[in-house]
C-alpha positions in Angstrom: 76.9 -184.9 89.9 78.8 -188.7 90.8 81.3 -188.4 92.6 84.8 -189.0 92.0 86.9 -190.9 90.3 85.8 -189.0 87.4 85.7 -189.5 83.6 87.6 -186.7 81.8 88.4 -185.6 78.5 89.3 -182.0 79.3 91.4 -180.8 82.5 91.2 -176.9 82.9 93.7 -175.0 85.0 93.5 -171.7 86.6 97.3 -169.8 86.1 98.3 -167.6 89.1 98.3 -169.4 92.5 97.7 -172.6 90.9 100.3 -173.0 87.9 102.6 -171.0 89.0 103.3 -168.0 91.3 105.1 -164.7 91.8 108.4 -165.3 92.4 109.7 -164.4 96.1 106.7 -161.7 96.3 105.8 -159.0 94.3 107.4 -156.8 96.6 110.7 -157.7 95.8 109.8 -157.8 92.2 108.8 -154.4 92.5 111.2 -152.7 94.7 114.2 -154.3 92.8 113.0 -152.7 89.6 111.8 -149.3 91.5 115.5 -148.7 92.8 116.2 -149.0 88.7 114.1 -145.9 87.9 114.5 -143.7 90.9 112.6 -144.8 94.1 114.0 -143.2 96.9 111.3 -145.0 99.6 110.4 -148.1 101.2 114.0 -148.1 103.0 113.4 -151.8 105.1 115.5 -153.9 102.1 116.1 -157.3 102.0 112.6 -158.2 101.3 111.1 -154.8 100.4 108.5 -155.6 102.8 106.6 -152.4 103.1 106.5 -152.3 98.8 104.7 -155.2 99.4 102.4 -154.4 102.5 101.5 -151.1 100.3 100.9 -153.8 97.2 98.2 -155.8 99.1 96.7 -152.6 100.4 96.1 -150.9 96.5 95.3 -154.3 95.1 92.4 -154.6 97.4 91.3 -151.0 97.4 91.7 -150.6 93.4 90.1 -154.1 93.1 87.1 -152.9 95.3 86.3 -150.1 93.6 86.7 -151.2 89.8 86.6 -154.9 90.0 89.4 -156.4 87.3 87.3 -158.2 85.8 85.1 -155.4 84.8 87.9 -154.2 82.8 87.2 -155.5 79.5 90.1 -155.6 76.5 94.3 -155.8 77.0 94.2 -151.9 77.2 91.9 -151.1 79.8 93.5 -154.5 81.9 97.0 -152.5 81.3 95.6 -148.9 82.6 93.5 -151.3 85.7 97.3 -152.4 86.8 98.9 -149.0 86.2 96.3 -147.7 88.7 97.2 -150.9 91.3 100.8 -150.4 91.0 101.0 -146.2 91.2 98.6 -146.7 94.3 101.4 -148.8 95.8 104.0 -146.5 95.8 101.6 -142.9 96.1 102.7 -143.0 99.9 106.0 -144.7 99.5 108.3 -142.2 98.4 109.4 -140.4 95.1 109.0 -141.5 92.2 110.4 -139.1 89.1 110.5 -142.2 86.7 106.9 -143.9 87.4 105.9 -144.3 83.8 109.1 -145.8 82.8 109.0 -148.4 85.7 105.7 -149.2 85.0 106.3 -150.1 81.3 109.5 -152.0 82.6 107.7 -154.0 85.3 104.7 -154.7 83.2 106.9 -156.7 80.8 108.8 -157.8 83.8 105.8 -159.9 84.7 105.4 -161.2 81.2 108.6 -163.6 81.8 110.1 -166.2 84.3 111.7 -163.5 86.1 108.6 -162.4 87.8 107.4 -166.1 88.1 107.8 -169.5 89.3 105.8 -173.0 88.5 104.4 -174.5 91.4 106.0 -177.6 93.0 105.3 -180.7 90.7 103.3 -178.3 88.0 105.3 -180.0 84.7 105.3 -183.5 86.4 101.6 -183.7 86.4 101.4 -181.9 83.2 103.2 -184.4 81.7 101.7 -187.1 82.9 97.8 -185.7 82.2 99.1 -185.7 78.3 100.6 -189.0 78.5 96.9 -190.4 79.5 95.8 -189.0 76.4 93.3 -186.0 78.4 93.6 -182.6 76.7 95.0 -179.5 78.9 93.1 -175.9 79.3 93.3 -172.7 81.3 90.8 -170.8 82.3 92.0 -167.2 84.0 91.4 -164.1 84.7 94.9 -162.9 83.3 96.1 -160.9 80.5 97.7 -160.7 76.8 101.4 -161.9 78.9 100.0 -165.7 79.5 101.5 -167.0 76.0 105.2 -165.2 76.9 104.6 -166.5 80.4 104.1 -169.7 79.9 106.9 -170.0 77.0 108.8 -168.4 79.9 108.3 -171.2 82.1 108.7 -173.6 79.3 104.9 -175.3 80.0 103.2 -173.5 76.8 103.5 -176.8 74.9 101.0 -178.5 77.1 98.0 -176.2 76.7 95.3 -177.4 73.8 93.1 -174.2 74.2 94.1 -171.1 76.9 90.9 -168.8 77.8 91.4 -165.6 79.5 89.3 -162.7 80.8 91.1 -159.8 79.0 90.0 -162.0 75.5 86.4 -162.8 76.2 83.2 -160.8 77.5 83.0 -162.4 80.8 85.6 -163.2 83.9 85.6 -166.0 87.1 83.5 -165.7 88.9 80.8 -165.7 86.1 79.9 -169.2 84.9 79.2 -168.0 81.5 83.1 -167.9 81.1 83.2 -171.9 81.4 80.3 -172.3 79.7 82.2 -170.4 76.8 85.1 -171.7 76.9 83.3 -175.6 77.2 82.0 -174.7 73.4 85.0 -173.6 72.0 86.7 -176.7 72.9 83.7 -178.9 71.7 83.8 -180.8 75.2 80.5 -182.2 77.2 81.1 -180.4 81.0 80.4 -183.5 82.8 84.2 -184.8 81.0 85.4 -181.7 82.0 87.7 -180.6 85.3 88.6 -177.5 86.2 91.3 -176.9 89.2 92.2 -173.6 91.1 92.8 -172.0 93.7 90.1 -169.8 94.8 86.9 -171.1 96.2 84.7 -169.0 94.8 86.0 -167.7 91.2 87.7 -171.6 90.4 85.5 -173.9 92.7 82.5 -172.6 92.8 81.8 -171.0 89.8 83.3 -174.3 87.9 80.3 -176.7 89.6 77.8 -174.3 88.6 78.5 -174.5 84.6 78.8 -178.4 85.2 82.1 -178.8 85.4 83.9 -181.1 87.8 86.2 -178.6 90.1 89.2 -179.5 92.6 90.0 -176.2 95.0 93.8 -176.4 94.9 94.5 -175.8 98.5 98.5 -176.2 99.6 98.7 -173.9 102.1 95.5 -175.9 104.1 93.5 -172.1 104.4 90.1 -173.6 102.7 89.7 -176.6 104.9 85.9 -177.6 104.8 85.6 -175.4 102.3 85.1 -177.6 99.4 84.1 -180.9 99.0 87.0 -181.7 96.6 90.6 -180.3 97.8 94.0 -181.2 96.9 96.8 -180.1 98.7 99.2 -181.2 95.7 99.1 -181.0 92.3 100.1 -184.9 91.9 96.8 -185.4 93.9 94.3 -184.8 91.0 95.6 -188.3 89.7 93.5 -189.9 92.2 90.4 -188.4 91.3 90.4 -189.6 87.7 89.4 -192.3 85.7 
């Protein structure tokens, strides 16, 4: 693969941690809709910092032992985040109203109060259209991208939007980009795809022939990848 500046029809995006991101954490998220239904725990507001320890904590363990992207279809995604989410709180405190917080903070996250574009997000969006290339996602995410990204007023840009929940495989699996390359009718060596993780966005992107940038503000992947950006604005400079 020649290196860049590249020749692309098609730039892909990954959505969380790349496109946008939780807004504040989900800790505060959560615990400011937990207090709504009935939490009596997690006591150390501003912040609701140990909501969000115990988040990390159940994300990891539910992730280890039943992998999201096993989860196949918008219902059995849903019950995978119920699990996450009553694992966070199980050692928290009470919780009479569970069910109806989860149900509230599911659709929470399906709007712009839950998240936030990343810094200079619609400025390159904007100007990627304006050179005529046409704009993807590929993500592991859920039925809630359309509403998101309506939310965050960024739909608009998006020619074709790929997610896991829709389609029989998930990052890291290169058969994902090699689907999603058909359906838009594109050749992979026009194609760039640009996220966040190394292995599920970077990785997996080379291997079905795709160019890939590791989206890397906060500087943890140094020498990680070849191709890195620290800003958004930065992919510019690696196409034709």
């Amino acid at each position: 693969m020649m290196g860049p500046p590249w020749t692309i029809q098609w730039v892909f995006f990954d959505a969380v941690g790349t496109l946008f991101q939780v807004r504040g954490s989900v800790g505060e998220v959560y615990g400011r809709e937990a207090f709504r239904y009935g939490f009596k725990g997690a006591p150390d507001r501003p912040g609701h910092r140990a909501i969000d320890r115990a988040f990390k904590r159940a994300f990891r363990t539910v992730q280890t032992a039943s992998p999201l992207a096993e989860r196949t279809g918008e219902s059995a995604q849903k019950e995978w985040w119920r699990e996450v989410v009553r694992e966070t709180f199980r050692d928290l405190g009470p919780f009479p109203r569970f069910d109806d917080f989860f149900e509230s903070v599911f659709d929470l996250f399906a709007t712009d109060a839950a998240w936030e574009l990343e810094p200079g997000c619609r400025r390159v969006l904007n100007r990627l259209k304006r050179q005529g290339r046409n704009l993807g996602i590929i993500s592991n995410f859920d039925s809630r991208i359309d509403p998101v990204l309506e939310s965050l007023g960024i739909r608009h840009f998006f020619d074709l939007i790929s997610v896991s929940s829709q389609l029989p495989h998930a990052k890291p699996d290169e058969a994902m980009f090699r689907m999603v390359i058909r359906r838009a009718g594109a050749v992979p060596d026009r194609c760039l795809h640009v996220g966040d993780h190394p292995e599920e966005d970077y990785d997996a992107g080379r291997a079905a022939g795709l160019h890939a940038l590791l989206y890397d503000p906060g500087r943890r992947w140094t020498g990680r990848a070849e191709h890195r950006v620290e800003e958004l604005q930065d992919i510019a400079s690696f196409l034709l």
